[in-house]
N, C-alpha and C positions, 0 to 999 in steps of 0.2 A: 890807735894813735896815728895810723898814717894817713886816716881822713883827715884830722887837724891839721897834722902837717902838711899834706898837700893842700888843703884848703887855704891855709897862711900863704904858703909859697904863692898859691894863686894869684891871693890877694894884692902881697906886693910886687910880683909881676907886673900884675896888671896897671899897677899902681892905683889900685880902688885905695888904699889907705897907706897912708904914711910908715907907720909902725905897728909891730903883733906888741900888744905886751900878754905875756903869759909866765908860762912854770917852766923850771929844768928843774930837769934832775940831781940833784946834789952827790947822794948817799943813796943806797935802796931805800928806806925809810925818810926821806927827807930832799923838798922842793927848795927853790929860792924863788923871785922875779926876776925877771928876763925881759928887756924891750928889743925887738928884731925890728933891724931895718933891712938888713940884707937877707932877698930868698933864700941863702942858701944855708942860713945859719935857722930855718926853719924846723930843720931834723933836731932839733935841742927841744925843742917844744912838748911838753906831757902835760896829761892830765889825769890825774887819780887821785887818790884816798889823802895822800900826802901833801895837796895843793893848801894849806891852812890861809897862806897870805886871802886878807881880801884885797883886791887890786886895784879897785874902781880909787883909789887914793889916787894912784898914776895920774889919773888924768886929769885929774888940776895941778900936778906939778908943772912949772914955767919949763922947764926945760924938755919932759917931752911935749908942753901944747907945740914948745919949737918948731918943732918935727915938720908939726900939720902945714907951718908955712913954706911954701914954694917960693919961687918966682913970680910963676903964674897963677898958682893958684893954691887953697884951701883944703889939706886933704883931711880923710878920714884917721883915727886911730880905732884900730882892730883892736879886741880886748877878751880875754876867756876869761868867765865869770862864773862861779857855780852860780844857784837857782838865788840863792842868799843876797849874795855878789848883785845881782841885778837888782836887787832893793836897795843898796847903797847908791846903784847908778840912777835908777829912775829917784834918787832922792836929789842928786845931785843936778838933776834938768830940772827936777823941781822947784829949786832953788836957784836958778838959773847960772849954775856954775858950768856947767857944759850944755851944750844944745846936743837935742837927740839926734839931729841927723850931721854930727862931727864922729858919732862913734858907730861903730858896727860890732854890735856883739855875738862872741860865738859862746853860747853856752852850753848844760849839758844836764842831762838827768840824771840826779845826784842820789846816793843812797848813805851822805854820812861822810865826813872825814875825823881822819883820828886825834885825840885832845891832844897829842905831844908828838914831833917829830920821834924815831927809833921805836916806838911804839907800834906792835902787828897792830892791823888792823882786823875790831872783832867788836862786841856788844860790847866789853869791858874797859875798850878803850876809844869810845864815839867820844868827839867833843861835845859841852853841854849842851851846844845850840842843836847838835844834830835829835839831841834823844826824843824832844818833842816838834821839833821841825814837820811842815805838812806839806813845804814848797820841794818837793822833789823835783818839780817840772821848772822851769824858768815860765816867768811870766808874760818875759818881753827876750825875743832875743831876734838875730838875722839870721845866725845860724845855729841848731839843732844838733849834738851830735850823743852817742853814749843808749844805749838801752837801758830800760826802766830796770830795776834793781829792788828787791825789799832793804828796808839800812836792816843790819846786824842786831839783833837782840840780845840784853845784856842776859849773862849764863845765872841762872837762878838753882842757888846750893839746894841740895835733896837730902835731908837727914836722916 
């Protein structure tokens, strides 16, 4: 987690991008979205099994494209997507609702998130999409983060 976090922090540092939108932590069991514009509110940022929002919506909302306008100039929106996430994004360049080089995405090698917030995470409670999912990897991302993982196998009764 504190590669992401520093990696955000970096970001707007540096000011390679306007804003992080990502996940906080709610409850153990349970994320929200989060847009950061301030480094230091970087440390709120996760990513795990809990992340269900898909995010890439953000980014045609008017109010964060706001963000990206300066004064002087046009900046990026930083965005954490699971591997899924980034098919909703490259649909959205596709469709020319955002252009690919306004966002920078940090994504992650995904093994599954859970069908319902307070739910452990385990084979019994993978959401649908994960049970046959093949996209573990991201297809398109800037940044890489998370090691490869098998997703959870649902527990088969033995009579």
């Amino acid at each position: 987690m504190d590669e992401l976090r520093n990696y955000a922090r970096e970001l707007l540092e540096r000011e390679e991008v306007a804003a992080v939108i990502g996940y906080q932590q709610v409850t153990e069991k349970r994320t929200k979205p989060i847009v950061i514009t301030d480094p230091a509110e970087t440390s709120r940022l996760v990513f795990n099994e809990y992340c269900l929002n898909n995010l890439a919506v953000y980014l045609t909302k008017a109010r964060i494209r706001s963000l990206m306008r300066t004064k002087d100039k046009t900046m990026k929106l930083a965005i954490t997507a699971k591997p899924c996430d980034v098919h909703s994004i490259v649909a959205l360049i596709q469709e020319n609702q955002i252009h690919r080089n306004d966002v920078h995405i940090i994504s992650f090698n995904c093994h599954g998130v859970v069908k319902d917030f307070g739910c452990d995470f385990n084979g019994d409670n993978l959401a649908a999409k994960c049970i046959k999912c093949e996209t573990h990897k991201p297809l398109y991302f800037d940044k890489i983060f998370g090691e490869e993982k098998q997703t959870p196998k649902k527990q088969v009764m033995h009579h």
